[in-house]
VMD Tcl script that draws the C-alpha trace (Angstrom):
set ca {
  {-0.39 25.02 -101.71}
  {2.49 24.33 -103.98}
  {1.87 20.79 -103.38}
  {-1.53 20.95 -104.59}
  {-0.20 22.98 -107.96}
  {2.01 20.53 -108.96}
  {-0.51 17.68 -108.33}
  {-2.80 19.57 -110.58}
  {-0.35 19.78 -113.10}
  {1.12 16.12 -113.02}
  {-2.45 14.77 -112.97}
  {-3.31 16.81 -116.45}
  {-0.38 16.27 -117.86}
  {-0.36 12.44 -116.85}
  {-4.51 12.60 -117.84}
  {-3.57 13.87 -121.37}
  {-0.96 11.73 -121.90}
  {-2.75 8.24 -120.68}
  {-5.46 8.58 -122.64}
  {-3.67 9.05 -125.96}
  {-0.88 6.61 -125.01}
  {-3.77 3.82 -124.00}
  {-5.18 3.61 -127.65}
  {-1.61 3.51 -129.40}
  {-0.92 0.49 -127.46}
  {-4.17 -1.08 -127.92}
  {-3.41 -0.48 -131.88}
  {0.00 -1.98 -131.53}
  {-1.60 -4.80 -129.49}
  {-3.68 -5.30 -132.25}
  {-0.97 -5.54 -134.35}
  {-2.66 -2.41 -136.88}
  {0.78 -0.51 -136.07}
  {4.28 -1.24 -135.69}
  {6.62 -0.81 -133.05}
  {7.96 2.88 -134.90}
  {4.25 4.20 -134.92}
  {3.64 3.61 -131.52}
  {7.02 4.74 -130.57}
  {6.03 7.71 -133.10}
  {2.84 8.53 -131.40}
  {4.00 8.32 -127.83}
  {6.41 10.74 -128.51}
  {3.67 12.97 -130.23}
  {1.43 12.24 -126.92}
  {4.19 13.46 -124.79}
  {4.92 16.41 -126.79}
  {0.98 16.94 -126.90}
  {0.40 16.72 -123.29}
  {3.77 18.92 -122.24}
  {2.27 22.10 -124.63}
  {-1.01 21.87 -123.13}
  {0.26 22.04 -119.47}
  {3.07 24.58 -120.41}
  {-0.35 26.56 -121.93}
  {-2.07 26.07 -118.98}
  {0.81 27.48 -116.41}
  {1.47 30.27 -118.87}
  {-2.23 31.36 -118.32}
  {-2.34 30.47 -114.84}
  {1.21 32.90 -114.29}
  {-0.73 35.90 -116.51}
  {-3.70 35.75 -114.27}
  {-1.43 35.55 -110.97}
  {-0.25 38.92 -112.38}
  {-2.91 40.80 -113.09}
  {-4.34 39.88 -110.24}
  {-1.54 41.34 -107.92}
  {-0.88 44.45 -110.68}
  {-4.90 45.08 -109.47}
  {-4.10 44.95 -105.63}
  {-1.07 47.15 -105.99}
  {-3.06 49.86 -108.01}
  {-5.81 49.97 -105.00}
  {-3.87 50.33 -102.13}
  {-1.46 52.76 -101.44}
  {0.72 50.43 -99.17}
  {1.43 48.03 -101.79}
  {2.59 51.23 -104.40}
  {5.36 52.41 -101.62}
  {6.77 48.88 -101.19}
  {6.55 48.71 -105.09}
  {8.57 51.97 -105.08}
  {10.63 51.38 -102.61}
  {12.03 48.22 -103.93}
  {11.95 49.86 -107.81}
  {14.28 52.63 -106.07}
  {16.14 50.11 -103.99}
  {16.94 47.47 -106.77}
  {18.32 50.64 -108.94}
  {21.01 51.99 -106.81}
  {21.92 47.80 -106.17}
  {22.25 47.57 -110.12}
  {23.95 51.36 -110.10}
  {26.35 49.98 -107.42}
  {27.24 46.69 -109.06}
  {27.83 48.14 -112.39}
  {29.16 51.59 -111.72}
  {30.56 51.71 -107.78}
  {31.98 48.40 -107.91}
  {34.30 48.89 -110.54}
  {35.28 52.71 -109.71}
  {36.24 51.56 -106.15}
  {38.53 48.34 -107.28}
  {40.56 50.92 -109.68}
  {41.40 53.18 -106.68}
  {41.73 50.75 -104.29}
  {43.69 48.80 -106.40}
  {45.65 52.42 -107.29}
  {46.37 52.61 -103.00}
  {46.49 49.02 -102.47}
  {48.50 46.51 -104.64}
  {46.94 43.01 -105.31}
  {43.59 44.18 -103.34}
  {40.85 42.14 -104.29}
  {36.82 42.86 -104.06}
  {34.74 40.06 -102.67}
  {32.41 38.47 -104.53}
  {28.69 39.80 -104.26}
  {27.46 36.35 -105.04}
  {24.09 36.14 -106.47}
  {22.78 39.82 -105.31}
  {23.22 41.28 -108.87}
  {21.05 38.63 -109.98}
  {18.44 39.03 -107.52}
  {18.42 42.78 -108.26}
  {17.52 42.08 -111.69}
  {14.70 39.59 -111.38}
  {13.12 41.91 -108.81}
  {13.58 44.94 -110.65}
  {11.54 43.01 -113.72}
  {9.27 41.91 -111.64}
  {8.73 45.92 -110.66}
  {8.24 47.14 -113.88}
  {6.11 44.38 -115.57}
  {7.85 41.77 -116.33}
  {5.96 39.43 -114.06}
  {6.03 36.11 -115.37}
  {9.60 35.88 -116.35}
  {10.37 36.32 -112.94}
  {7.27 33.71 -111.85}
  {9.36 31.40 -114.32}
  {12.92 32.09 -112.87}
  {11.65 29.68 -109.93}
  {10.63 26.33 -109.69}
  {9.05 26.92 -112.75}
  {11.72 27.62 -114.73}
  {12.66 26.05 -118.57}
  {10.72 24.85 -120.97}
  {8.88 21.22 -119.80}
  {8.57 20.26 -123.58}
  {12.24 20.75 -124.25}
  {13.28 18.53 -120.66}
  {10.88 15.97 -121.91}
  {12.68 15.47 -125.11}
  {15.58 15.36 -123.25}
  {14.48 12.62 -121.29}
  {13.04 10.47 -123.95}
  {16.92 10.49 -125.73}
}
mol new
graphics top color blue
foreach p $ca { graphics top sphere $p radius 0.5 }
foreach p [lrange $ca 0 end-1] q [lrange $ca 1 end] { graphics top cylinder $p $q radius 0.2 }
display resetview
């Protein structure tokens, strides 16, 4: 499945960009522009053909959304999990921000040079699934594979 997303999304972006490219090269073949123009409008093209794929994942990522936000509001199963998570994802946060600290001062108090171990990337995970909870869908859609802005790592490519 994710396979066959991606393909989709190379082949438009690699459809809009062809067909644009193709004619600036015929022009510079026929010597009507320079070398700058066409370097000009293949950079436009590029630009062009990232914004329209970028527009078509950020519509593809609402609908995703709304679809699920309509499943969860019909069944009851899906609300509890939704809850349960909301609930769970709260007293993580509550613990990492509040508990974590509070214990290191009186351990540290009893034991001298104690140190707390690292919770690694929990905090973080408690945060994108705690926006994901409460509505903030597809900034947690575009924490994943999806994530950045495919214009900006385009230009960053062409440097």
């Amino acid at each position: 499945m994710l396979s066959a997303i991606l393909s989709s999304l190379g082949g438009a972006f690699i459809d809009h960009f062809l067909g644009t490219a193709l004619k600036a090269f015929e022009a510079y073949n026929n010597k009507q522009i320079s070398m700058e123009e066409l370097r000009t409008r293949l950079m436009t093209s590029l630009v062009d053909a990232a914004k329209a794929v970028e527009v078509s994942h950020s519509e593809t990522l609402a609908k995703t959304y709304a679809s699920f936000m309509g499943a969860v509001q019909q069944s009851t199963l899906m609300q509890l999990v939704w809850a349960c998570v909301t609930l769970s994802q709260l007293s993580v946060l509550l613990w990492a921000q509040v508990g974590i600290p509070f214990f290191v001062m009186l351990m540290r108090q009893t034991i001298p040079g104690w140190q707390y171990p690292s919770s690694g990337a929990t905090v973080e995970w408690a945060y994108l699934l705690l926006a994901g909870c409460v509505g903030m869908g597809s900034v947690v859609l575009r924490n994943g594979p999806g994530a950045g802005n495919l214009t900006d790592r385009l230009k960053a490519l062409t440097k």
